[in-house]
C-alpha positions in Angstrom: 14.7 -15.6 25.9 15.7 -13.6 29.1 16.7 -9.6 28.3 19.0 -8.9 31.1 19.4 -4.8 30.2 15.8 -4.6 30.0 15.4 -6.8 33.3 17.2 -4.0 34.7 14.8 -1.7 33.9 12.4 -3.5 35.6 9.9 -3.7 33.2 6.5 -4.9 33.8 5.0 -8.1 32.1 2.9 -5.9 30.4 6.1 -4.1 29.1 7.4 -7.2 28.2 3.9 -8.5 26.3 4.2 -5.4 23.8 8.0 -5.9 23.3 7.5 -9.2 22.6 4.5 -8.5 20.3 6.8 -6.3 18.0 9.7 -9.0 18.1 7.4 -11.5 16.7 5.9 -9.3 14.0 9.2 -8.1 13.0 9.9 -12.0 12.4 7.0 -12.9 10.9 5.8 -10.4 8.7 8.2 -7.1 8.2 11.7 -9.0 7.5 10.6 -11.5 4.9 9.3 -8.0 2.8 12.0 -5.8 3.7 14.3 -6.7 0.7 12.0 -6.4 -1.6 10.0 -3.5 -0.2 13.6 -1.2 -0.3 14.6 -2.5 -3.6 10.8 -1.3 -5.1 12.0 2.3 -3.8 9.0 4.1 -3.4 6.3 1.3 -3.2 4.8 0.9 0.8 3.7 -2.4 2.3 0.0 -0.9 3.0 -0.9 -4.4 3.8 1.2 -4.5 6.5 -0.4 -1.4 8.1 -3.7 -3.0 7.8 -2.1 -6.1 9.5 -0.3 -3.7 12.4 -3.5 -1.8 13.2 -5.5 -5.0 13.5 -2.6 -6.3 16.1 -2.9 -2.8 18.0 1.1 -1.7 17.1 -0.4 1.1 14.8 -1.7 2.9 17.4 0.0 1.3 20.8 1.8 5.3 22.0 -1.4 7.3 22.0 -3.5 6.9 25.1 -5.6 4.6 26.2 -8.6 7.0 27.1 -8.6 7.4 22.7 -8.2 3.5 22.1 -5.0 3.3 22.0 -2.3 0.9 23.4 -1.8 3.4 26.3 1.6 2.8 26.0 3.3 6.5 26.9 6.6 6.1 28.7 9.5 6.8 26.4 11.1 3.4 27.7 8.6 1.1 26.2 8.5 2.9 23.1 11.7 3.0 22.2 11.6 -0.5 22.8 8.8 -1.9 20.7 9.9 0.6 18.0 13.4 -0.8 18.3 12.3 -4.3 17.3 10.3 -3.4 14.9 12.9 -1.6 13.4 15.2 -4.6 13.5 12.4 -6.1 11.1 13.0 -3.1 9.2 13.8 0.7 9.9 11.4 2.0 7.0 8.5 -0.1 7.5 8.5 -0.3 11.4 8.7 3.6 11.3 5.8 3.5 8.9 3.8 1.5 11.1 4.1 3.3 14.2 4.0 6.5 12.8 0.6 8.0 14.1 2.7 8.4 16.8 4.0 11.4 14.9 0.6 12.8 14.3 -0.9 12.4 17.3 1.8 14.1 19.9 1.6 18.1 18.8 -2.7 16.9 18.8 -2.1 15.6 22.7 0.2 18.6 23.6 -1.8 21.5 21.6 -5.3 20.2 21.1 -8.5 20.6 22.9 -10.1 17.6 24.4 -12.9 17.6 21.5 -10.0 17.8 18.5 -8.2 14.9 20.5 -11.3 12.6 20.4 -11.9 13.9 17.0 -8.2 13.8 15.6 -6.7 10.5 17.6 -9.7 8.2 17.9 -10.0 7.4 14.2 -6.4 6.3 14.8 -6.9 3.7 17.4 -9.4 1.6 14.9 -9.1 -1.8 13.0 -8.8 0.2 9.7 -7.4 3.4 11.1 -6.3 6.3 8.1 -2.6 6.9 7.5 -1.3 10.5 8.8 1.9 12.7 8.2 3.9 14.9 10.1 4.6 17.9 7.9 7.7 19.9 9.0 10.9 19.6 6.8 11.1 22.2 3.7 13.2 22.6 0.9 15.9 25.2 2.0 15.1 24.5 5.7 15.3 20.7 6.4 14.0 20.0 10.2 15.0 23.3 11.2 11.2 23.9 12.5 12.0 27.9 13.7 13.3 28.6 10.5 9.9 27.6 8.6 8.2 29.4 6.2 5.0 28.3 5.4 2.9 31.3 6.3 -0.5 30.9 8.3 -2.6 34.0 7.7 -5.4 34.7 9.5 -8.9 35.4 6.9 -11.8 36.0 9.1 -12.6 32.9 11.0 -10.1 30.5 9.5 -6.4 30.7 8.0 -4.7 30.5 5.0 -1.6 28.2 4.9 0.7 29.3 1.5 4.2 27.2 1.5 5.8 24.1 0.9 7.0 20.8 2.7 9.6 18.5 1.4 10.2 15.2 2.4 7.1 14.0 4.4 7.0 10.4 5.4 3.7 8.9 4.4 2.9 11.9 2.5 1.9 9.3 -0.7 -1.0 7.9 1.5 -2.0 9.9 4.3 -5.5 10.9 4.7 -4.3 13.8 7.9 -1.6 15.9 8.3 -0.1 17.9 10.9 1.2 21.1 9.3 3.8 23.3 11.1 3.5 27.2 10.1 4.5 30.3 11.0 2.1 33.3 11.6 5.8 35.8 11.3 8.9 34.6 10.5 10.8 37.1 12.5 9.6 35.2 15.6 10.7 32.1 14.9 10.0 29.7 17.0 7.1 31.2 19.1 5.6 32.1 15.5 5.2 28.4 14.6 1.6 26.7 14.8 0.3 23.6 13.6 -3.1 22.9 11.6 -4.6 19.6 11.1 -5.4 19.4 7.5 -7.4 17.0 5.5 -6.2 15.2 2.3 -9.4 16.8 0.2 -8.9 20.3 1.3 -9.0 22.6 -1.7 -5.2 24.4 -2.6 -3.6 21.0 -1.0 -1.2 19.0 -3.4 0.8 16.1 -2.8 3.8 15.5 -5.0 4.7 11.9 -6.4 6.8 9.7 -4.1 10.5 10.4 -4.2 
């Protein structure tokens, strides 16, 4: 089936392999749950995760020196994450959303947190992440947060809370955005990679 727009962009074969890789899993796995997966409300397909990561779509943005798919320019992406979405706009932003987690990690972390952080990802049975950003009076507005990140020796505390976090129900990581003073605003905001079992963290039921 020729693509003439995306012909245009003068995509590789390559390009085209992991485009066409999403189109058929879309087809063949994601639209035949889709009805039943938004009518359950708050219920995930997990197995389709598994079935994503064993493919390589789970983890086909984050680089290929971690494992990964390799696949970094914004074209492709959108592109693969298009057609999964076609299957499905919950459940194909659910399986390519370490995508989430791993950018600040490639754009703030050292090269030991990257290895430590994103490889796990690029596995056969990788763990589910969040991105934790959005609160209750703030929505997206990521300079206006204010979960506070105090400094205690050599570690911080994080106080606050986070509303709305996709994957929150399942993930074993998150990325948590905090302020160390609100009156900066944006150049006061941080992010900490935080573990599911860390002591003071809870994680609300599914909404």
């Amino acid at each position: 089936m020729p693509f003439p727009v995306r012909d245009a962009l003068g995509l590789s074969a390559e390009q085209h392999d992991f485009i066409r890789l999403a189109r058929d899993f879309a087809a063949a796995e994601i639209r035949p749950r889709a009805r039943a997966v938004d009518d359950a409300q708050t219920e995930s397909p997990l197995d389709l995760w598994d079935k994503a990561a064993r493919t390589g779509l789970a983890a086909f943005m984050i680089p290929a020196e971690f494992g990964g798919g390799g696949v970094t320019d914004m074209v492709t992406q959108v592109l693969v994450q298009q057609e999964l979405c076609h299957g499905d706009i919950g459940i194909g932003n659910l399986l390519t959303s370490s995508g989430f987690f791993a950018d600040p990690v490639l754009e703030l972390g050292t090269q030991a947190q990257k290895e430590r952080w994103l490889r796990p990802l690029t596995t056969d049975t990788p763990p589910l992440t969040a991105l934790a950003v959005t609160e209750p009076d703030h929505g997206s507005d990521a300079a206006g947060i204010r979960t506070r990140a105090v400094r205690d020796g050599d570690h911080y505390v994080l106080s606050g809370q986070k509303a709305w976090i996709s994957n929150a129900p399942y993930a074993q990581r998150f990325v948590v955005f905090a302020t160390v003073d609100p009156s900066l605003r944006a150049r006061g905001v941080t992010a900490f990679v935080i573990d599911r079992d860390t002591p003071g963290l809870t994680v609300g039921k599914p909404m």
